[in-house]
N, C-alpha and C positions, 0 to 999 in steps of 0.2 A: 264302317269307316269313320273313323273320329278326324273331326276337319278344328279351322282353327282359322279366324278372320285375321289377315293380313291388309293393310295399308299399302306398303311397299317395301321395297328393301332399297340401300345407300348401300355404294360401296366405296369405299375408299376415304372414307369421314375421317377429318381429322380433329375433331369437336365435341365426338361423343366418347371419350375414353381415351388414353394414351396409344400409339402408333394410330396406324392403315387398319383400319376398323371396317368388319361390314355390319350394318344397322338394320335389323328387321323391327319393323314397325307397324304392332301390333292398332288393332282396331280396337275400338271401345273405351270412354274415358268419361267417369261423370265427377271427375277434381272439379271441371273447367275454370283453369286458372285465368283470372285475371292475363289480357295480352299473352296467352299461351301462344310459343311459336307454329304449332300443329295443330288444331281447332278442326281440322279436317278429319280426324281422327277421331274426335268426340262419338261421332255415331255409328253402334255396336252394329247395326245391319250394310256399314260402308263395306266398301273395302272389296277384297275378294277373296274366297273360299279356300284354303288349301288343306291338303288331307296332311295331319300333322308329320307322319313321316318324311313328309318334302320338306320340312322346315329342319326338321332334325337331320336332315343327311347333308342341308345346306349351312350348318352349324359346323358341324363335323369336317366338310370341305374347306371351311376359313380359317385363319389363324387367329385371329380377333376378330370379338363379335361382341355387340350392342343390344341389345334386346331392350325396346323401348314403345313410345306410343304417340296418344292412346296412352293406354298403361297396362301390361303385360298382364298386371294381376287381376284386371276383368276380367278376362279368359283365365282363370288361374287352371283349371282344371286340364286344360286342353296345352298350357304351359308344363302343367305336371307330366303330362303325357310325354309331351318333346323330349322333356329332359331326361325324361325315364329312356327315350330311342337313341340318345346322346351318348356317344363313345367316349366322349373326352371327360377324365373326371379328377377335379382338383388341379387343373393347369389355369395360370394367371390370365385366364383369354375371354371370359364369358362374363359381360357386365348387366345388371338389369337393372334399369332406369325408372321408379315406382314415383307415386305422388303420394302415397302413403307415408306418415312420419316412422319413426324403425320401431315403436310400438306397432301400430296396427300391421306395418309388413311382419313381425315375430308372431304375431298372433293368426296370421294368415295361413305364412307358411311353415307352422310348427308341427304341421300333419304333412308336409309336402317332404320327403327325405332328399327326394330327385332334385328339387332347387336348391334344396340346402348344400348337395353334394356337388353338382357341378354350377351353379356360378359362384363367382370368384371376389366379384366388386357387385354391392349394389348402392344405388343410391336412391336416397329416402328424403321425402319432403314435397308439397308442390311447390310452383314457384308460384313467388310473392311479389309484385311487380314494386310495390315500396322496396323491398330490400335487395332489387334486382344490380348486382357490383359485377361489373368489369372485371374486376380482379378475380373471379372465381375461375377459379380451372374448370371446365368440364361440366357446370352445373350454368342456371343460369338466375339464382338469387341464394343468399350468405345462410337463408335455414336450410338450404338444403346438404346433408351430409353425406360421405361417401361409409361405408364399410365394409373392410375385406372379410369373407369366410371361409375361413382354415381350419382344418383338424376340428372342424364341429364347433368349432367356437368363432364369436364375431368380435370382428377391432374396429374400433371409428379411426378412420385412414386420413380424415379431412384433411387436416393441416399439413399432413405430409404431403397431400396432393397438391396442395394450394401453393407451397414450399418448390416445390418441383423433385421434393426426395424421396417419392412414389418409382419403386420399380418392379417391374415384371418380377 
């Protein structure tokens, strides 16, 4: 059985992506950013155990979803997995929220095909409590970028998000 630490799950966020979002919220994070608002997530043996398939069918039930932490890509392997049990592929609904800048998430997941294919939005950067602006949409400091992944190839979305002329 391949399991996979979870945090908890949000549903109904309206904070971490555009619409009614559900937010699973992966365990394990060693960014430790500076006044990170989740700190409780930091330790890879918190949390609680679930067999990846439950996370993947509980993906698949939502219409939007958040995949955050923590940061997804400690567990990447056990992330790879979900997203390989994951039905929905190439629909604008699956966000993943990394502290890695979009260097190190390409270099991570350039062997992963299953994240590449089904999420949609990720965004890359830790937060930076100096550069932490009110005005950012959806992130919560100005380094951190959003980018969409389409047809195999990546776009930095930011400003359009930032803009409010990001759509589904």
């Amino acid at each position: 059985m391949n399991t996979v630490r979870i945090a908890d799950a949000t549903y109904d966020s309206v904070v971490d992506g555009p619409g009614l979002r559900t937010v699973i919220w992966f365990q394990g994070c060693s960014h430790h950013c500076k006044n990170c608002h989740n700190p409780e997530t930091w330790a890879p043996d918190k949390g609680n155990e679930y067999d990846v398939a439950e996370i993947a069918k509980l993906i698949d039930e939502q219409e939007k979803v958040t995949l955050s932490g923590g940061d997804p890509l400690f567990q990447i392997d056990a992330l790879e997995e979900i997203m390989k049990l994951v039905q929905k592929k190439n629909v604008l609904d699956i966000w993943l929220y990394t502290g890695y800048n979009y260097d190190q998430f390409s270099e991570l997941v350039k062997d992963k095909p299953n994240i590449l294919d089904k999420v949609s939005v990720v965004k890359c950067g830790p937060f930076i409590e100096a550069l932490k602006d009110p005005n950012c949409k959806f992130r919560g400091s100005s380094n951190q970028e959003f980018y969409r992944i389409k047809d195999g190839k990546i776009y930095n979305i930011t400003e359009s998000i930032d803009r409010g002329s990001f759509s589904d």
